[in-house]
C-alpha positions as CSV (number, residue, x, y, z in Angstrom):
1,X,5.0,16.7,-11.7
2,X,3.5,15.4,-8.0
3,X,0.6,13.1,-8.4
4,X,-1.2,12.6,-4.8
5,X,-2.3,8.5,-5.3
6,X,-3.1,8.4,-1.2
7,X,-6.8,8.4,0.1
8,X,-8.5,11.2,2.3
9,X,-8.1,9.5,5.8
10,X,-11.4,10.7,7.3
11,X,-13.4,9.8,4.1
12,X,-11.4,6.3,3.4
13,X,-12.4,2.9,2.1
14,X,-12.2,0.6,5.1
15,X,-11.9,-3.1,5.0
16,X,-14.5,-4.7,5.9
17,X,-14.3,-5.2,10.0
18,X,-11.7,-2.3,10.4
19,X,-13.2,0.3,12.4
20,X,-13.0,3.9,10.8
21,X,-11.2,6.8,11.4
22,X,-12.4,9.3,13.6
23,X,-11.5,13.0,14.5
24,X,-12.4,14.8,17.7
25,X,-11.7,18.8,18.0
26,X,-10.2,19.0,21.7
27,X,-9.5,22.2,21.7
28,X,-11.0,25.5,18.9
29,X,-10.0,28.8,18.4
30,X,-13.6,29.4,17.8
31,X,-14.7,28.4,21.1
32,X,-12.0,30.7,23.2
33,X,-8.9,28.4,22.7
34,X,-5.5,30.2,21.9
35,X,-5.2,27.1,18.8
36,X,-6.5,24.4,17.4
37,X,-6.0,21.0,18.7
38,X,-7.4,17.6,17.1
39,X,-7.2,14.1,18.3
40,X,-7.4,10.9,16.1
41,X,-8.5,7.5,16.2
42,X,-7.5,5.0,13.4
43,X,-7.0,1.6,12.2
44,X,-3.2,1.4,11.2
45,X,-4.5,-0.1,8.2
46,X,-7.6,3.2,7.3
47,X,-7.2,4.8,3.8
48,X,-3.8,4.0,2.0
49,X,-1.3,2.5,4.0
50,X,1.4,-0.3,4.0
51,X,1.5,-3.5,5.4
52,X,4.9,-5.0,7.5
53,X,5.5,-8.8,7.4
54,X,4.2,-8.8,11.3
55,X,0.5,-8.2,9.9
56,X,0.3,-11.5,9.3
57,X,4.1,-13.4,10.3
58,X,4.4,-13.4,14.1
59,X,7.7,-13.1,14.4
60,X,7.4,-10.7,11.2
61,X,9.1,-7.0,11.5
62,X,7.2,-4.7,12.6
63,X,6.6,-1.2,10.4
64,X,9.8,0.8,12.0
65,X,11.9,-2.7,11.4
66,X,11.4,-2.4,7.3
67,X,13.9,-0.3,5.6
68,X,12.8,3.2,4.3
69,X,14.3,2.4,0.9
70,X,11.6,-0.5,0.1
71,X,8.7,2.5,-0.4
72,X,11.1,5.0,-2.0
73,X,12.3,4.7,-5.4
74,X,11.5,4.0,-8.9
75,X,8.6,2.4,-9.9
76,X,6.0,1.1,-12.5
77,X,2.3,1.6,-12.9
78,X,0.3,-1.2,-14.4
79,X,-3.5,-1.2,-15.7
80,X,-5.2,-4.7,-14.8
81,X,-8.3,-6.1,-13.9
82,X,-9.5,-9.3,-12.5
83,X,-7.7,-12.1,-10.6
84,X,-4.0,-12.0,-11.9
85,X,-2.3,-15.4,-12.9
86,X,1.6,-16.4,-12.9
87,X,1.5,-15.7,-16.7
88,X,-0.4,-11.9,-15.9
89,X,2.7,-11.6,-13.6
90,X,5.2,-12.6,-16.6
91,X,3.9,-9.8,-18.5
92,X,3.3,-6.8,-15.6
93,X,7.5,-7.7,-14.6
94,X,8.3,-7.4,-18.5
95,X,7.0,-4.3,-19.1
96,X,8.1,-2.9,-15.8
97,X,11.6,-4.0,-17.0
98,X,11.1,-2.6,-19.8
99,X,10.4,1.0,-18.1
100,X,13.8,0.0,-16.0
101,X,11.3,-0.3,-13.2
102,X,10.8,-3.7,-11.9
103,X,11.2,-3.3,-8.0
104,X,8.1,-1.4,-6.7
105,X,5.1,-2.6,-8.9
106,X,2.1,-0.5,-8.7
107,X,-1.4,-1.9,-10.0
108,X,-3.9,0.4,-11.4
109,X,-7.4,-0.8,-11.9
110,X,-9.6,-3.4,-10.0
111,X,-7.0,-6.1,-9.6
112,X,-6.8,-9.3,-7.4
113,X,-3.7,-10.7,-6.8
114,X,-4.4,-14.5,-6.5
115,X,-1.9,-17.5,-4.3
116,X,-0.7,-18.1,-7.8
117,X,0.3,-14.6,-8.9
118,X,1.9,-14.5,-5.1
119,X,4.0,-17.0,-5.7
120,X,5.2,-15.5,-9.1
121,X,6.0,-11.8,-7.8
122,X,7.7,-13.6,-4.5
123,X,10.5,-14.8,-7.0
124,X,10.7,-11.9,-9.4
125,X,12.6,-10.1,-7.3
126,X,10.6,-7.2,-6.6
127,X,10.4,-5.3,-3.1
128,X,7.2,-3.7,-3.1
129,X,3.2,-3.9,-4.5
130,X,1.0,-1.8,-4.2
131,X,-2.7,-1.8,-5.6
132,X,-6.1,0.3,-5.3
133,X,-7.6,-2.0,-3.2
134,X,-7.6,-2.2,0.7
135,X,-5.8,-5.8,0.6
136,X,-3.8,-7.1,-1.9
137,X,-5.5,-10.4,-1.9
138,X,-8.9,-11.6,-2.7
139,X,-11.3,-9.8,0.0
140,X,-13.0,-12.5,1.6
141,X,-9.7,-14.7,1.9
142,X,-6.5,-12.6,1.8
143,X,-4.4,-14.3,4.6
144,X,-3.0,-16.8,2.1
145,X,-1.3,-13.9,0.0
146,X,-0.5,-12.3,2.6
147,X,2.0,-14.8,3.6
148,X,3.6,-15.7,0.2
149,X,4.1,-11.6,-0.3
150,X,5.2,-11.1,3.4
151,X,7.1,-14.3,3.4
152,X,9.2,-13.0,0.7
153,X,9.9,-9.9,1.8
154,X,7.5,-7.5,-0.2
155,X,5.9,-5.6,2.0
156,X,2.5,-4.3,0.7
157,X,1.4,-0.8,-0.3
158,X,-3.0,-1.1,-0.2
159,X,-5.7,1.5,-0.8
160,X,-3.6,4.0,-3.3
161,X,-5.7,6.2,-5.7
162,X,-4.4,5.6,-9.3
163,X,-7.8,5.9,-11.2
164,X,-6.0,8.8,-13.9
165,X,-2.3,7.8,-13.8
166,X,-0.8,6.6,-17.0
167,X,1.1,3.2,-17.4
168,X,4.5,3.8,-17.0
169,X,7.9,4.3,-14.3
170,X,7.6,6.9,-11.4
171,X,9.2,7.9,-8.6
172,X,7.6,6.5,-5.4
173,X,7.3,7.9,-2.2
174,X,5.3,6.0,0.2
175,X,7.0,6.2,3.7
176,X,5.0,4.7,6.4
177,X,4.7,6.8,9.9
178,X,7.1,5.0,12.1
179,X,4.7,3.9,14.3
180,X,7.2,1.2,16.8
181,X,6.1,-2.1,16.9
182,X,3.1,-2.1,14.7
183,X,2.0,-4.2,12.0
184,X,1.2,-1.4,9.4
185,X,1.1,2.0,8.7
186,X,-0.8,5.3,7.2
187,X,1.3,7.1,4.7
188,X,1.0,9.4,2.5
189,X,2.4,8.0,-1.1
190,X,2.8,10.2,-4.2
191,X,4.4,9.6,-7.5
192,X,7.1,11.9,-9.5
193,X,7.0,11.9,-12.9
């Protein structure tokens, strides 16, 4: 079974600040064209999408720098709420071990990972974290977890849709576009069960 956990682009949450995306029609079939032809405009960071170290480390990699295999690969889905703690992260990385899953951690619900959570998940070991949310961190302050995750290595998957997926190990797919020398990156992530 696919489940689709990515956003609508055009319909998106946006972080507060980002513009939103935007679709033009340059060119119809309906109005004497020989095809359709449609131009974007988009925050690399619009609807779900991953975050490279260089979002927030200046000498970071950029989105085509990251390896593919970080946002491919088995994961686990976890149901929290709330700011997490170091001891919430002792028991999300137990019962993703658990589900032989602990790389690519996945966080259902309306989470908040905290500095001190950060700090936990940077030594656990894991690659990737994705949540629901369109940053990681707390909204109105996220640069500080930013830079643990990034720091570490973990390179962020934000805004995925996992309202009625079960707890549990997956498949991920979440490649980013390879979009040279940019900070971040639409994708479009599913799970396999």
């Amino acid at each position: 079974m696919i489940i689709d956990i990515s956003q609508e682009v055009f319909s998106c949450k946006v972080f507060p600040g980002d513009p939103s995306p935007k679709m033009t029609r340059t060119m119809s079939i309906g109005d004497g064209s020989e095809y359709n032809l449609t131009d974007i405009s988009m925050c690399v960071h619009n609807g779900t999408h991953v975050d490279a170290p260089f979002h927030f480390i200046n000498d970071g990699k950029t989105i085509d720098k990251t390896e593919l295999s970080l946002y491919v690969g088995d994961c686990c889905v976890i149901r929290r709420e709330g700011e997490l703690t170091s001891a919430d992260v002792v028991d999300i990385m137990e019962s993703a071990r658990e589900a032989g899953a602990a790389k690519r951690i996945l966080i259902a619900g309306n989470a908040v990972v905290t500095a001190d959570a950060a700090r936990a998940f940077a030594q656990s070991g894991i690659c990737l974290i994705g949540n629901e949310s369109q940053t990681v961190g707390p909204e109105d302050a996220p640069k500080e977890v930013h830079l643990i995750l990034l720091g570490a290595g973990i390179v962020l998957l934000e805004g995925i849709v996992l309202t009625d997926v079960p707890e549990g190990r997956y498949f991920l797919s979440a490649a980013p576009l390879n979009l040279g020398g940019c900070d971040g990156a639409p994708c479009r992530a599913y799970l396999i069960r």
